[in-house]
N, C-alpha and C positions, 0 to 999 in steps of 0.2 A: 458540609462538603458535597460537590455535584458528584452524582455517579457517573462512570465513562461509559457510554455505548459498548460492550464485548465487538458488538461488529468494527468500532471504529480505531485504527491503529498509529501509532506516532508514525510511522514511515507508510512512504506512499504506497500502495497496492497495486500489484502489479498482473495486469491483465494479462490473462495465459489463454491458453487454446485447448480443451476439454479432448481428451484422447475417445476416440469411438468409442470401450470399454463401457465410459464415465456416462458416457450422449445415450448410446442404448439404455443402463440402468434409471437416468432418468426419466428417457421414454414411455420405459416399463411401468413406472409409476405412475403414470398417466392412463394406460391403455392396460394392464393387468391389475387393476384391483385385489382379485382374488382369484381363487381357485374358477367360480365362474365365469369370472370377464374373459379367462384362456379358452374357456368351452365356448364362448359366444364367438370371439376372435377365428378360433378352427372352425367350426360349424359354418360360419359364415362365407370362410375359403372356400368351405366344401360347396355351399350351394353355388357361390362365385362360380366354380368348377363344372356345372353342367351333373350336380349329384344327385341322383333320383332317389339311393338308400345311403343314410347316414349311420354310422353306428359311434357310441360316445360311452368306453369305458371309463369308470373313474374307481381310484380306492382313496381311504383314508380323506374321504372327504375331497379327494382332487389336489391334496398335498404330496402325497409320492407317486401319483399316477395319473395322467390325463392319455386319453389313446383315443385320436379320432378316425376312421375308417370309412374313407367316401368309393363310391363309383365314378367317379366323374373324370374327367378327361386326363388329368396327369401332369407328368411334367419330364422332356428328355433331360437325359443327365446334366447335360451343359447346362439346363435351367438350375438346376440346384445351390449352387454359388451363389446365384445372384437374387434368388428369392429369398436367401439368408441375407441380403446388405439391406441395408435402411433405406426408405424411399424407393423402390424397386418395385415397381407393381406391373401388370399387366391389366390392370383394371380399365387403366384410362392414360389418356398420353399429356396430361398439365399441360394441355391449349385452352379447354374448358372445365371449372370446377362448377358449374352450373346443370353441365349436361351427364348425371350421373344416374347410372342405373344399377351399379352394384350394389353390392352389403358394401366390403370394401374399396379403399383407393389409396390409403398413406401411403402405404408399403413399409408398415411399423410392427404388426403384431409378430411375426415369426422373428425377425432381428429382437423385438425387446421379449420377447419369452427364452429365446436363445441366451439371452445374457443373463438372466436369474436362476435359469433352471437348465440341466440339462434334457437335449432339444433330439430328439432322431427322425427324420425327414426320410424316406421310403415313397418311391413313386414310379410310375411306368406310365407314358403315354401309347396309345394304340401305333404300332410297328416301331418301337422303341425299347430298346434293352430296361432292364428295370434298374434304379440305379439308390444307393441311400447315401445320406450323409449326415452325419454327427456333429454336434454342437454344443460346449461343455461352458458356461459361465462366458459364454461370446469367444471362445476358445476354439475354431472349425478345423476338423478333420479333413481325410480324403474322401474324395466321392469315390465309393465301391458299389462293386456290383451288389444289384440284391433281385430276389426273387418275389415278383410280384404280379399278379392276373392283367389286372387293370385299375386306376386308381390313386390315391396317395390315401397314406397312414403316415401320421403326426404323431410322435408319442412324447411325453413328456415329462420327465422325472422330477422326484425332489423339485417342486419350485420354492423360487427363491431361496433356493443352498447359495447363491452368491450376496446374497443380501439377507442375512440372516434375522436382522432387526425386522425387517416386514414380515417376520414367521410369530414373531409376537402377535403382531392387530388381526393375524386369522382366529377366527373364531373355534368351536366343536368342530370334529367331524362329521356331525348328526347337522349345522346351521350349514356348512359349506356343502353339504351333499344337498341339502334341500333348496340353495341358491345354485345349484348347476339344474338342479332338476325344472324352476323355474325358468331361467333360461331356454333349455331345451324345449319346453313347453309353448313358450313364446313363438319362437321360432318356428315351430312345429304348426303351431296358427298362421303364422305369416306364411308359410308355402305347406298348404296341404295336398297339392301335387308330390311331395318327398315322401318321400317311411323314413318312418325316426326307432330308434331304440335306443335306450338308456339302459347300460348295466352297471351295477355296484359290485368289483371283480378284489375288495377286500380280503386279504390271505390268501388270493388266488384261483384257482378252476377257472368257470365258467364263469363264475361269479350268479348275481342276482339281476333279475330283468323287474327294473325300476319304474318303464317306462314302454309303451311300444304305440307306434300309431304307424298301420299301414298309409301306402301313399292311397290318398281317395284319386277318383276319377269324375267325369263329367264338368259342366261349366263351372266356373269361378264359386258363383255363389252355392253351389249343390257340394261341390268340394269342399266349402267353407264351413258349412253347416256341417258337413260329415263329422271335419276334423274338430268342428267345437264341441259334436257331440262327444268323440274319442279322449278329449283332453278335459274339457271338462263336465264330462258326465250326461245321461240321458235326460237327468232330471232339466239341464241346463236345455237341451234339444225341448224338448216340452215345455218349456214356460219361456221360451225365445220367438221374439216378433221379431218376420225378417223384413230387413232394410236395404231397400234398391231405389236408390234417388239418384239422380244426374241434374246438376246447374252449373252454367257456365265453363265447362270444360273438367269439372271436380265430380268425379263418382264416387260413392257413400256407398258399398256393401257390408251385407254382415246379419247381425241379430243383437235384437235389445233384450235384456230381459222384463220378462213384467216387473210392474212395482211392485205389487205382492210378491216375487220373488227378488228380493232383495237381502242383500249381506252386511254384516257389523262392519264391514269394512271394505276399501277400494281391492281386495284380493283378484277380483275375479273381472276385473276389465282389462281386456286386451285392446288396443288399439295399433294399429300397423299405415304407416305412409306409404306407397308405391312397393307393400310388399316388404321393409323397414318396420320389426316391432321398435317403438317411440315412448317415452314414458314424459312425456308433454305437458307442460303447465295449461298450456292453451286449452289442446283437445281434452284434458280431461276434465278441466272447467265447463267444455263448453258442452259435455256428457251431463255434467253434475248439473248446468242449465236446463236439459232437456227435459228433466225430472223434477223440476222444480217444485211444481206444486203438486207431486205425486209419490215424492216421498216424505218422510220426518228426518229431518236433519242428520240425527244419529246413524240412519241406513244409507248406501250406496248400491247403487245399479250395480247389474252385470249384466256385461256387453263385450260383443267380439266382433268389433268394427274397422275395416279395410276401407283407407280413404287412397282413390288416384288419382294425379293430378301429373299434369307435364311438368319432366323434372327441372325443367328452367324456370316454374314457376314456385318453386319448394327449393332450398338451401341446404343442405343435410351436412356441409362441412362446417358445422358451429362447435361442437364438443368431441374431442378426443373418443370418449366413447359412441359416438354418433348415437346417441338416447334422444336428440334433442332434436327438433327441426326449424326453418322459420321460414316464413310463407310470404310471398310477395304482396299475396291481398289477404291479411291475416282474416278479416272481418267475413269476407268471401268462405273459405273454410271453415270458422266457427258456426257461421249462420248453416252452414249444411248439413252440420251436424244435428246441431239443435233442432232447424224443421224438420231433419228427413228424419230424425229418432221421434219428436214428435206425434209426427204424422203418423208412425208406423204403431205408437201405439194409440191416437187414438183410432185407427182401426182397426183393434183388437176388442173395441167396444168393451163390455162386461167381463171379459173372460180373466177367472183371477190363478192362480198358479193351484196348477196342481195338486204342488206338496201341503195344499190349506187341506184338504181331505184329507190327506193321509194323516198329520198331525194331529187332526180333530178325531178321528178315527183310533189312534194310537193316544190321546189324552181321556175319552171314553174304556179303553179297552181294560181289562182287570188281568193279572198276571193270575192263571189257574192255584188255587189253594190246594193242600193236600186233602182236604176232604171233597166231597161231590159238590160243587155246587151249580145248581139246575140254571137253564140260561133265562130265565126271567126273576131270578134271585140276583144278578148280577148287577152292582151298583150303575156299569154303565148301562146295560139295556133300562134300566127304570130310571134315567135320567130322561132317554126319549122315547119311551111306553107312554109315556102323558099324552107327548104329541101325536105319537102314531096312531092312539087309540081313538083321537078326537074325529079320525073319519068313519067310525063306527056310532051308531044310534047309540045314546048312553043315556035313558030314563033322569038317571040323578042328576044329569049333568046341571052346574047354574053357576050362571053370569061370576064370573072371576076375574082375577087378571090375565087370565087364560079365557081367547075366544074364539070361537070353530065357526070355521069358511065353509060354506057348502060348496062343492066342483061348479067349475067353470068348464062347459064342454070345450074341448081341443086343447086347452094352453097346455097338457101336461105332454105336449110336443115340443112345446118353444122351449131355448135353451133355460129358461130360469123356472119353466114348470106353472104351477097353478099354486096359489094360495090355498091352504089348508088351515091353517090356526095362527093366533101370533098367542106368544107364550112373553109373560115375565115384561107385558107393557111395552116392546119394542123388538122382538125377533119374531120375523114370519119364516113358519114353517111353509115350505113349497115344496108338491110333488113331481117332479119327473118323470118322463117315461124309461128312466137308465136309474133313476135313485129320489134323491130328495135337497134342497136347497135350505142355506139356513142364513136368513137376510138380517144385518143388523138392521133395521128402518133408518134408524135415525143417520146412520154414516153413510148409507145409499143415498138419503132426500140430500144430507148438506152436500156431495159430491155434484148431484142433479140440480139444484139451487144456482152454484158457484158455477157450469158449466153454463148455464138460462143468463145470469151474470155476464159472463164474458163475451157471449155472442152477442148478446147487449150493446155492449162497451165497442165490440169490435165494429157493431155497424151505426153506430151513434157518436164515434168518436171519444175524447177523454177531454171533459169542462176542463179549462184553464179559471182559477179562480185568480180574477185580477187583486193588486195589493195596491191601497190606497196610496203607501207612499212604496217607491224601491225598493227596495235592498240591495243595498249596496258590499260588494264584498271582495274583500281586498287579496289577490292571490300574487303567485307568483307568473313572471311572464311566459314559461312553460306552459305552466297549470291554466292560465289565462286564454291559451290559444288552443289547448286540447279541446276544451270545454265549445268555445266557441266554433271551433270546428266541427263538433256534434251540434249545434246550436237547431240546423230543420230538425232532425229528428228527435231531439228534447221536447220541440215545440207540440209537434203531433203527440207526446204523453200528457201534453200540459204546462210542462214547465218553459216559459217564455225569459232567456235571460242575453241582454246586448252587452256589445263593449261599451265601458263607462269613463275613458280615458287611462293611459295606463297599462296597468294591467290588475285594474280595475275590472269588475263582472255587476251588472244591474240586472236582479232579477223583478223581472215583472209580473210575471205569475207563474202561481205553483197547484197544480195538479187538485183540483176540487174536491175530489173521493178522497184525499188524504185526512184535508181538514185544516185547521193551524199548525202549521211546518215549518221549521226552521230552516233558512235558506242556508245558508252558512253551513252548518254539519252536514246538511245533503249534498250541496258541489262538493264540500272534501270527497266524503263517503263515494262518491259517483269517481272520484280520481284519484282514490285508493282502488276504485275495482277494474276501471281502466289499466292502472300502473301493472293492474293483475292480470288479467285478464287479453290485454287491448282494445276492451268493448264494454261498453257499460251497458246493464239490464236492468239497473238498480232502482229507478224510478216505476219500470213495468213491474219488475219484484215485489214492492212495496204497496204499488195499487193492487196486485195482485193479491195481496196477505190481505187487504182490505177486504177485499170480495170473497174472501174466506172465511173473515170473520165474520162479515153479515151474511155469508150463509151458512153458516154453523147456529146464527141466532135465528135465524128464518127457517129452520127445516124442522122437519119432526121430531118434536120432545119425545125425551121417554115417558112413558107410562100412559100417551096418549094411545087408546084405542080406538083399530080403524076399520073401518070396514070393509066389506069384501071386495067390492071395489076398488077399493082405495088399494088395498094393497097390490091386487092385480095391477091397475095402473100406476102402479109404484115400479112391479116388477115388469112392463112392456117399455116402460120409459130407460131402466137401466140397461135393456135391451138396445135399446135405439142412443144413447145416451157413450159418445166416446171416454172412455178414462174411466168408466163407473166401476170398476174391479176393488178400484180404492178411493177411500176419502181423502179431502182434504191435505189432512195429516201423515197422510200414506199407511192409515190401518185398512185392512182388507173390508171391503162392505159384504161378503158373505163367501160359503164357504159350501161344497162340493159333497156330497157322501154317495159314493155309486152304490147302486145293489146290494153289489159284491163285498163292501166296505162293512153292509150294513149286515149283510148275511155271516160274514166273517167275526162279528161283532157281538153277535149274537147265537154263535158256535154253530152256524146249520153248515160250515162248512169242512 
């Protein structure tokens, strides 16, 4: 027996007309996800507003309480009505959806938060009586007087009391408090001209101060840096390369972090369009690109990058929640990011993060016993007693896998210091004039190797290895003309491929450095990452993992000893040498110990 569709009925159905009530709640479901999507929605008014201090209470995780509190210009009475009806904005006037400069423009969030939750609206514009109005499940009051400086406050009760089912798919109030906090965070990036503060006002008073970043001052990028340090952390200001490129009309500000400082996870990248935080398939591919051979797979960058561009050439009306953007010259954008992150860290040359000293420092250090014990009895100081002692005259001393550097006058001025000893067949000890340095060899040579490589390649071009007979490979006529319309710039990696009638693809040659390659798997793979992406790297990718390899086979084994020399020009070269912070693989090549590290270390402090 066939089963019947539930949706399909014996009598015809009869098309009806959705009462506003109905049209708002499904709105809502679009544009209020959750307790945070209503803090993004108000926050956003707020800045809309001309708001220089924000303030964002929330309790119970932003389920009985949302309270946003701006400075910003206001609203006379008579406005209040009408910022409650659907499609009512003051943003922009629907002649143009191209030429947008706000957060907002639907004219949805306050009509679809009104209709799930109750809604109270409070505002005064400058020579304007202060005025509020109420809003209960899309349910509107009178506008009454109220008492207010300057300003609007939004507050927001019980969400979703009219739609009780969506109080299901909220999460803890511990997960909802920390996706508004996020939010705020974001934002708070995106215009660090504002002060932001975040309270958690659970059971009442004052509540808890969650969050706070005054407004910074000076240019763009000095503000930017301020508020990255403020949100996320000083550690992040110290191992931030900053990034100021302009091409073709698109500016790229912000800060990269080092590869050595890198996270399990995409947590810590901010990216913002015209001022718009964005959570971007594109831009963050084209971040995840920039790092390519300078991380391991499993890490991700941290970066807090402000790209502008004229808004007629950027789209920003594509998703309900406006997360998403799309760019007239998609390829134009990604490429900017990529070189200009790039660029910015290979001019950071050697310098590796910070927190490698401290951890190395803090994995050395012994927690005090309850008995005395003296600081050259300490497991960690006689882990580096070996080394340090090796620049003292030592009678007994003979030839081991430990070998002592006599000084090199000056270098213990240059950032990576003077060679003193290599210990254990492949870590040189280096003295500083602040501390001391401790060089893997072998991940500094293969990073300097693979760098000698690519400059190589870059000014020699990439062999095309021709194929005796074609290859022939049969796509579709989509996939057939993406391909061929990358086809010059295929060509300069090496891969040479014509139309073969059809939509047919004849490759004729494929990229020499690779080796024997399958043509077939490689165009898919190239337009799986296109479909991804809108840009394919995959070919450079691939040569690139090549010259990794053979410079991981070409560089300094362990256990080879070198001499004094050798190391010194090992350590002037990662000097001179962009990327050299980290190998290949994106492990650190050497790591930091000040003085002070060392003094601490060793309890003289």
């Amino acid at each position: 027996m066939t089963a019947i569709s539930p949706n399909i009925t014996a009598s015809r159905p009869v098309i009806r007309q959705l009462d506003e009530a109905a049209i708002n709640r499904i709105a809502a479901g679009e544009v209020v996800e959750r307790p945070a999507s209503a803090v993004k929605e108000l926050v956003e008014n707020a800045l809309d507003a001309g708001a220089r201090r924000i303030t964002v209470d929330y309790a119970d995780g932003g389920k009985t309480l949302i309270r946003v509190t701006d400075d910003g210009c206001g609203m006379v009475p008579d406005d209040l009505p009408m910022a409650l009806s659907r499609h009512a904005t003051s943003k922009i006037d629907g002649s143009d959806l191209l030429a947008i400069t706000s957060f907002g423009f639907r004219g949805e969030a306050l009509p679809s938060l009104a209709a799930v939750g109750r809604l109270v609206v409070t505002s005064r514009a400058e020579g304007a009586p202060g005025a509020s109005l109420a809003v209960a499940g899309g349910q509107a009051g009178a506008v009454r007087p109220a008492a207010l400086t300057r300003g609007t406050v939004v507050e927001l009760r019980d969400l979703f009391f009219a739609t009780p089912a969506r109080l299901k798919f909220l999460r803890s109030d511990r997960a909802e408090a920390q996706a508004i906090g996020e939010v705020v965070r974001r934002l708070a990036l995106a215009e660090p001209l504002v002060g932001f503060t975040l309270r958690d006002v659970s059971g009442g008073g004052e509540g808890r101060v969650m969050f706070r970043a005054d407004a910074m001052s000076g240019d763009l990028f000095d503000a930017l840096a301020g508020r990255a340090a403020q949100v996320l952390g000083r550690e992040f200001a110290e191992n931030g390369v900053p990034v100021q490129v302009e091409q073709d009309g698109l500016r790229l500000t912000g800060l990269a972090g080092l590869p050595a400082y890198s996270r399990g996870a995409s947590v810590a990248q901010f990216l913002c369009v015209n001022g718009r935080p964005v959570l971007d398939r594109m831009l963050m591919g084209a971040l995840r690109a920039a790092y390519f051979d300078l991380l391991s797979r499993d890490r991700h960058p941290a970066a807090v990058l402000r790209l502008d561009v004229d808004p007629q050439r950027v789209d920003v009306n594509v998703h309900p929640a406006k997360s998403e953007v799309r760019f007239r010259e998609p390829a134009l954008a990604r490429g900017l990011i990529v070189s200009g992150v790039k660029q910015a860290l290979a001019g950071a040359g050697h310098r590796g993060a910070s927190t490698l000293g401290t951890a190395t420092a803090a994995a050395l250090r012994v927690e005090p016993a309850a008995a005395r014990v003296y600081q050259m009895d300490r497991p960690g100081a006689q882990v580096l007693r070996q080394a340090l002692q090796m620049q003292a005259p030592d009678p007994g001393f003979a030839e081991t896998p430990s070998a002592r550097v006599e000084p090199e006058q000056g270098d213990e001025a240059r950032p990576l210091g003077a060679a003193r000893a290599q210990v254990h067949g492949n870590y040189i000890i280096a003295q500083t004039a602040t501390g001391m340095v401790i060089v893997d060899a072998h991940a500094a040579h293969e990073r300097l190797v693979y760098e000698r490589l690519k400059r190589q390649m870059a000014e020699t071009g990439i062999a095309g290895q021709a194929l005796l007979i074609p290859e022939i490979i049969e796509l579709s006529r989509d996939d057939a003309s993406r391909l061929l319309d990358l086809a010059p710039d295929l060509a300069r990696l090496g891969l040479v491929i014509e139309p073969f009638g059809g939509s047919a693809v004849a490759v004729r040659e494929t990229p020499a450095i690779l080796g024997p390659v399958e043509a077939g798997p490689l165009l898919r793979d190239l337009l799986d990452e296109l479909a991804d992406v809108g840009a394919s790297g995959l070919v450079q990718a691939r040569i690139d993992a090549v010259l990794a390899r053979i410079a991981c086979h070409g560089s300094v084994r362990t256990g080879r000893a070198l001499r004094a020399d050798e190391m010194n020009a090992l350590l002037r070269e990662m000097e001179a040498t962009p990327n050299s912070g980290t190998c290949n693989h994106g492990r650190p090549t050497h790591v930091e110990l000040r003085l002070a590290d060392l003094e601490r270390l060793f309890g003289r402090t």
